[in-house]
N, C-alpha and C positions, 0 to 999 in steps of 0.2 A: 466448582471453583468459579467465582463470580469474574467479570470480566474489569481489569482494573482500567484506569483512565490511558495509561499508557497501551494496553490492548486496543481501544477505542482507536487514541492517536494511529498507532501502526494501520489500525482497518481503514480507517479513515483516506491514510496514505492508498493503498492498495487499490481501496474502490474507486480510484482515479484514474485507474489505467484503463486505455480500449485494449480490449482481449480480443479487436476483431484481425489486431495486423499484431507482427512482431516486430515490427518495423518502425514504432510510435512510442516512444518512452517519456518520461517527466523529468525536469529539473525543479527541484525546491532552492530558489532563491536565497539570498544569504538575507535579505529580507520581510522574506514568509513569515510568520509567528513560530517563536520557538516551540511551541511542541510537533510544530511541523517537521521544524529540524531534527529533532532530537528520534522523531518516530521515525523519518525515513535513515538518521543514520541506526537505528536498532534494526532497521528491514537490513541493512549492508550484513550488519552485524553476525543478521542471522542467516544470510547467504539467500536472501529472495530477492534483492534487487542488486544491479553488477557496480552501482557508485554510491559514493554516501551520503549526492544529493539530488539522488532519484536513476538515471537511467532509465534501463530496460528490465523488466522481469527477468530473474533465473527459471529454469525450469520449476522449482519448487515454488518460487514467486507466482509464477504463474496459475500454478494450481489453488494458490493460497486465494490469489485473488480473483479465480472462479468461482470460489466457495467464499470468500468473503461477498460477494456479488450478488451472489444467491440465495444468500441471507439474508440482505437488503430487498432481494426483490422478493421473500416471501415476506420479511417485514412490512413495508411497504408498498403494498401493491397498486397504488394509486399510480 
């Protein structure tokens, strides 16, 4: 299954966050360009971030976004 533009959006969202404190979340502006909106309210949606314009990771947020991270950084290794 290829990865649609709206998967991008949501990763895009994720690899934003520092996984080094739980203590540091994000707010997406009302603002931001809309598919910024739209993908962090899908992350609410699907129960990985706790607001539906950004916060804090859920637990499952969390994991999403060590592994979304980690794909970036094998992509990208520069």
């Amino acid at each position: 299954m290829p990865y649609t533009q709206d998967i991008v959006d949501e990763i895009n969202i994720l690899v934003r966050y520092n996984l080094s404190t739980t203590q540091e979340g994000i707010k997406v502006h009302k603002t931001a360009p809309p598919e910024c909106i739209k993908a962090t309210k899908r992350l609410f949606d699907k129960g990985l971030v706790t607001q539906e314009d950004g916060g804090y990771l859920t637990t499952l947020g969390h994991e999403a976004s060590e592994q979304a991270q980690a794909v970036l950084r094998l992509l990208n290794p520069a």
